[in-house]
N, C-alpha and C positions, 0 to 999 in steps of 0.2 A: 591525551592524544592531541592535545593545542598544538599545531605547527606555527615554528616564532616563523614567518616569513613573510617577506612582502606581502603575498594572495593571501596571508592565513590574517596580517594585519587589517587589511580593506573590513567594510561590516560586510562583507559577504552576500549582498544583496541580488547578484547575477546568480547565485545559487538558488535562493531564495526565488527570486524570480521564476527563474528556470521550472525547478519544482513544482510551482504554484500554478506555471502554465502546464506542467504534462497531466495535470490532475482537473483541470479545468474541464475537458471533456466528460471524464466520469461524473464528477459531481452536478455538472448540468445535468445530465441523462438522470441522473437519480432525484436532482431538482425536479425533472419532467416528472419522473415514476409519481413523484409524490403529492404532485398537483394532479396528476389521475387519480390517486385513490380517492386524496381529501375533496376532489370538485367533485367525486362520481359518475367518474366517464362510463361511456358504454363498456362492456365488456366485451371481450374478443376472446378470439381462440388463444391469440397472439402475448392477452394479461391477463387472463382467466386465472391462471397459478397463484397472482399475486393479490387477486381480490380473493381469493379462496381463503388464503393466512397474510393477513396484511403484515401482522404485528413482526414475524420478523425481517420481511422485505423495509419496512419501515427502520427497526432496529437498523439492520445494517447500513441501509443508505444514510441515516445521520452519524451512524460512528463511522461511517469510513470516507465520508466528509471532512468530517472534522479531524479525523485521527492523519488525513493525507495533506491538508492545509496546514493545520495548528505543527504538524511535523517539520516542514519545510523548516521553519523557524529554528527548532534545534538543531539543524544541521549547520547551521551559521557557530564558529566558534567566538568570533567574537562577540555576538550576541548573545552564546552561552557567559561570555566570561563578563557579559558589563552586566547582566540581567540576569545571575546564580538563584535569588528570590523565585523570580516568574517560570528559567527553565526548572526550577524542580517541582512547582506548582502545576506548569503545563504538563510535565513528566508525568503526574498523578493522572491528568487527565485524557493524557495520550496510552496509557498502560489500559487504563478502562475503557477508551471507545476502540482502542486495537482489538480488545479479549472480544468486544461486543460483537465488532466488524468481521472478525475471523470464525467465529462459534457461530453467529450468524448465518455466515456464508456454507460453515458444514451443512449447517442442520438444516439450508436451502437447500442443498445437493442429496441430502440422504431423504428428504420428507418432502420437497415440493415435485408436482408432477409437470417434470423438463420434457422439453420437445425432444424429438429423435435425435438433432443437430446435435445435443448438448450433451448424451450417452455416450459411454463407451470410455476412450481416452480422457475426453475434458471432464468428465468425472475423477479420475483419476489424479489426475493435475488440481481438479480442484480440493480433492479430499488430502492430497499430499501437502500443498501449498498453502491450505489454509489453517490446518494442523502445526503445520512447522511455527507458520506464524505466532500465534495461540505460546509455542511451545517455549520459541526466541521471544518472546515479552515476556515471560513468567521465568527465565533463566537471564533477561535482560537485569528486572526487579531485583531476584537474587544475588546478581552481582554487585551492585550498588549498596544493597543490604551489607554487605560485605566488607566494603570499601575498594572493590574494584574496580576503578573507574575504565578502567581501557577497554577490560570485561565488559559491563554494565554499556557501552560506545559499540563496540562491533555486536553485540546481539541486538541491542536494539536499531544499529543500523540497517543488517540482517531484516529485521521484522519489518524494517519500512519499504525495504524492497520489493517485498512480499505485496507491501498493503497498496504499493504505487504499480500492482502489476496494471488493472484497467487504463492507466493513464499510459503505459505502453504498449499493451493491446492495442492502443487505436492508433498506434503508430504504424505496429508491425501490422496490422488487417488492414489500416489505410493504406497504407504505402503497396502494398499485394494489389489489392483493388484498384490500383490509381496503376500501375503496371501491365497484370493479367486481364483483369477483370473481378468479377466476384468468383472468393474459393469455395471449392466444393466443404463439404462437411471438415474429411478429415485435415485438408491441409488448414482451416480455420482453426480446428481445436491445436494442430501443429502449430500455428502462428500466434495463437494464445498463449500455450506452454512456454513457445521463446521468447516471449515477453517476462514471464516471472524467471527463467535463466540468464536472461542480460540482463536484467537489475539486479540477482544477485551475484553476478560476475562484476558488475560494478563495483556493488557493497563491498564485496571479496576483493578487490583490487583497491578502492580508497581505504580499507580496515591495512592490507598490508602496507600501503605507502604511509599509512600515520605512523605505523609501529614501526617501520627504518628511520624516519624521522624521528623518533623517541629513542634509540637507538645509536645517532648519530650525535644529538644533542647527550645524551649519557656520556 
């Protein structure tokens, strides 16, 4: 799914960029979470849940750190193509802190006790969205196992979309808030959800532009 063109020849770094900045905001936040536990901050009502089970609030904030950073990088083709060693290296470690990131995140939804705000809908989106994710890395692996690479490219495209939803949560809640005001519960978990559907409306629209591209050079 390499497109020979002008944009596909550049190293791709404005991608890279890009990505690296929508994820910025998450993985601070999860930087904070993690300087609370390990300094021993007071406890509130507000992180009660998280001092209660660190161990997978901990898990996920480091895999989905690393699994939304270290990703950025594959998305660059030509940095796939000068550096085939490291993307399949990274691949190994991007399939592991993804599974961690997304299982993580269930077992936070079904086992930690969430404020009221967070029932209802955003359960729902999150038990759906983070499954799929989980689902599209383990059918990403199998394609590649395979030799499918175009296969093995759009699932794990798919997955990343998934894993970059908080980096556009804070778009879609920012941008409300910077408009409206603060949203009430349901249009939050609303503005949440369409966060993880325009990244995979993106992924869904770069997965088909590669393949008319592959298509056209055929």
């Amino acid at each position: 799914m390499t497109l020979q063109t002008p944009a596909a020849t550049r190293p791709g770094w404005p991608l890279v960029t890009g990505l690296l900045a929508l994820c910025f905001v998450p993985v601070l936040a999860g930087a904070i979470r993690l300087t609370e536990l390990t300094a021993g901050a007071d406890v509130t009502p507000g992180n009660a849940r998280f001092f209660a089970a660190p161990l997978p609030v901990v898990l996920h904030i480091v895999a989905a750190s690393l699994y939304t950073a270290l990703g950025a990088f594959q998305l660059s083709p030509r940095f796939r193509r000068r550096r085939p060693g490291w993307h399949r290296a990274a691949g190994r470690v991007l399939v592991v802190s993804g599974l961690v990131a997304a299982l993580s995140g269930v077992w936070m939804t079904l086992f930690s006790a969430l404020p009221a705000g967070d029932l209802g809908l955003l359960t729902v989106f999150r038990l759906g969205f983070g499954s799929a994710m989980a689902v599209f890395l383990v059918l990403g692996l199998a394609a590649i196992r395979r030799r499918d690479v175009a296969g093995h490219r759009a699932w794990m495209m798919r997955a990343y979309a998934i894993g970059m939803g908080a980096g556009t949560q804070a778009v879609t809640v920012g941008l409300w808030f910077a408009i409206y005001g603060a949203p009430d519960d349901l249009t939050r978990q609303l503005l949440l959800g369409l966060a993880w559907v325009i990244n995979l409306a993106v992924a869904e629209w770069a997965i088909l532009r590669g393949r008319r591209a592959a298509r056209v050079r055929s």
